[in-house]
C-alpha positions, 0 to 999 in steps of 0.5 A: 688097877688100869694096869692089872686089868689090861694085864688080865686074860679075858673071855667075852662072852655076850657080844653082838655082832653088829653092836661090836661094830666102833663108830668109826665102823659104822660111819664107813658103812653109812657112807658106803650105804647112804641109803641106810638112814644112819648119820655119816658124820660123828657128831650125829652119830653120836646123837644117834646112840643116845637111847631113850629106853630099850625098845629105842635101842631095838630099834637103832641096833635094827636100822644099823643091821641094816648097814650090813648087806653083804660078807665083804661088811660081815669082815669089816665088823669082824675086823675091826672087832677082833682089834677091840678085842685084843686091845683089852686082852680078850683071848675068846669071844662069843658072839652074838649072829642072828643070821635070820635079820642077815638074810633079810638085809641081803646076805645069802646064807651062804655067803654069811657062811663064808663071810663068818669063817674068813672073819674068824681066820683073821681074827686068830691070825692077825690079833690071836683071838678066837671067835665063837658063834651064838646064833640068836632067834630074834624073837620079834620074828616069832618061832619061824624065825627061830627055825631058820636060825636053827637050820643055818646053825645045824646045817651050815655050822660055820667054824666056831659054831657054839650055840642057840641064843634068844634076844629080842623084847622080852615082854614078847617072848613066851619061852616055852614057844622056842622050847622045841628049837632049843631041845633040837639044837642041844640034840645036834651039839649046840649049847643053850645061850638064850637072853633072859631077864635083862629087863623083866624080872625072875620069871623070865630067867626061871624060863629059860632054865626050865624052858630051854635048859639054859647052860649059861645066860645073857644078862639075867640080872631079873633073877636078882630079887628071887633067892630060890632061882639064884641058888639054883644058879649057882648050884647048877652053875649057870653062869650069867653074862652081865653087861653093866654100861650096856644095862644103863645106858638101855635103861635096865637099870636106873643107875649104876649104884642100883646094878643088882651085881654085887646080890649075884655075886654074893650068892655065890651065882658065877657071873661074867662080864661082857659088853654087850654092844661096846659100839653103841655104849662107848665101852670096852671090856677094860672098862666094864672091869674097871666099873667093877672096881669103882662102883662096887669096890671089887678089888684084884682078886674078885676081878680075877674071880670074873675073869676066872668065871669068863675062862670056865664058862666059855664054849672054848677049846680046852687048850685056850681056856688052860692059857686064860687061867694060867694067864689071870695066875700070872697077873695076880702074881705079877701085881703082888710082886710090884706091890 
C-alpha cells in the first residue's frame, strides 16, 4: 500500500506557509534569527511542537511566524516545501499566506510579492510542482486585518493567486463580519476558502456556506454531527479539506478512531486530505494516506477516490488537473497489473 500512494498523483490543498516549514528549516531560522525565542537544537525543537490543545498551537505557529522577516526566508520556506512535495508526489499545492502577520514580521508587501513569485518559479523548475495562493485574514486581527488581506491579494495578485481564506480561533470568529470581504474577493475572481469547523461544531460550517459562499473549505470536520448540512455539502459539492494527524495533534479530535471521516465519506461529502502544518505534526501527505488506509480501512480505490477529490477540487490549471487524473488511472491500473 506504501507503494501504491507514493505512486499516486496528488494535490494538496490546505497547506500553511510557515507551518510547511520541516525542522531542519526552522532551526535555520532560529540560528539565523536568535532573537526569536524559538529552540536552535532539535531535541528542544522538538519539545517545542508538542501542543497542549489548539489555542497552544496558535500560538507557537505565531512565534515560528515570526522567524520569517524577510523574502530571502519566504524562498527558504518555499524551497524546502516544494521538496516535501514532491517526495509524496504532489503535482499542485494551495497554500495558506497570510500576508498581514508577514508584514507585521517585517516583510514589505512588495517584497512578499516578489518573494512569493520567485519561490513559485523554483518550485515548478526544480521539483514540477505547481504552487497556489490562499491568502488567509487572521481572524485574531479582526475585520481590518481582513481588508488588508483583501487589498494585497486583489492589488498585488501575485502569480498563482487563488483565493481568500479564513483562520485563526474559531470561537472568535463571527462570519458574518467578513461576509463583505469575501463577496469583494469573489467579485475580483478569487474563490471563497475559509477555515471553519475545525474545532467547533455545525454551526460554524453552516457560516461559512451561507455567510461567505465557501466553494471548498478547511477542515469542516464540525459539519460532521448535522445530515442536513452534510447533504448540502455534497449536493453542492463543496469539498472539505481534512487534515487527520493535524486534527490529533491539535486536539480537534481525541483520537484517530474518533475522526468523523469515515460519516464525511459515507455522505457522499467530497473530502480531500492535506497536511495542514506537516512541519509542526511531523507528517507528509504519504502519510496522511496511509493513516486513511490503517485506521479506517481505506482500500486502493477509495485512496484513489481522495486523490480524485484533491484533482477536481483544486483552483488548477486545467492542463495539470488532466495529468493528475490521468495519473491516479495509471496507478490503479499499475497496482492491478502487480497483483
Amino acid at each position: 500500500m506504501a507503494r501504491f500512494v507514493a505512486a499516486l498523483p496528488k494535490a494538496e490543498l490546505h497547506l500553511h506557509l510557515v507551518g510547511s516549514a520541516s525542522p531542519e528549516t526552522v532551526l535555520a531560522l532560529a540560528r539565523r534569527h536568535p532573537d526569536g525565542g524559538v529552540p536552535t537544537e532539535p531535541d528542544a525543537l522538538a519539545e517545542f511542537y508538542r501542543f497542549t490543545d489548539f489555542m497552544h498551537f496558535l500560538q507557537i505557529y505565531s512565534q515560528v511566524n515570526l522567524l520569517v522577516r524577510t523574502g530571502a526566508d519566504v524562498v527558504t520556506l518555499l524551497d524546502g516545501m516544494a521538496a516535501q512535495l514532491a517526495a509524496s508526489r504532489v503535482r499542485w499545492a494551495e497554500v495558506q499566506v497570510t500576508a498581514a502577520r508577514n508584514r507585521m514580521a517585517g516583510i514589505t508587501f512588495d517584497e512578499l510579492a516578489s518573494a512569493l513569485a520567485d519561490g513559485r518559479a523554483l518550485a515548478a523548475e526544480r521539483y514540477g510542482v505547481g504552487l497556489g495562493w490562499i491568502f488567509d485574514a487572521d481572524a485574531g486581527l479582526g475585520p481590518d486585518g481582513a481588508a488588508e488581506t483583501l487589498d494585497f491579494a486583489a492589488r498585488y495578485r501575485p502569480p498563482g493567486t487563488v483565493g481568500l481564506g479564513l483562520a485563526g480561533p474559531e470561537d472568535a470568529i463571527r462570519q458574518s463580519d467578513y461576509a463583505p470581504f469575501f463577496r469583494a474577493a469573489r467579485e475580483a475572481g478569487l474563490h471563497s476558502v475559509p477555515h471553519a469547523g475545525e474545532t467547533v461544531g455545525p454551526a460554524a460550517v453552516w457560516a461559512a456556506v451561507n455567510e461567505l459562499g465557501a466553494e471548498r473549505i478547511g477542515h469542516g470536520i464540525g459539519a460532521a454531527s448535522d445530515p442536513a448540512l452534510l447533504a448540502v455539502l455534497a449536493s453542492r459539492r463543496i469539498a472539505l479539506d481534512v487534515c487527520l494527524v493535524s486534527n490529533l495533534r491539535t486536539g480537534a479530535v481525541p483520537s484517530l478512531a474518533s475522526h468523523p471521516l469515515p460519516v464525511l465519506l459515507a455522505a457522499g461529502v467530497p473530502v480531500t486530505l492535506s497536511t495542514d502544518d506537516p512541519g509542526m505534526f511531523d507528517t507528509d501527505l504519504n502519510g496522511e494516506y496511509l493513516v486513511a488506509h490503517e485506521q479506517f480501512g481505506l482500500g486502493r480505490n477509495e485512496l484513489a477516490g481522495l486523490a480524485r477529490a484533491s484533482a477536481q477540487a483544486a483552483f488548477c490549471p486545467e492542463d495539470i488537473r488532466a495529468e493528475m487524473l490521468a495519473g491516479i488511472d495509471d496507478a490503479l491500473a499499475g497496482a492491478a497489473a502487480a497483483d
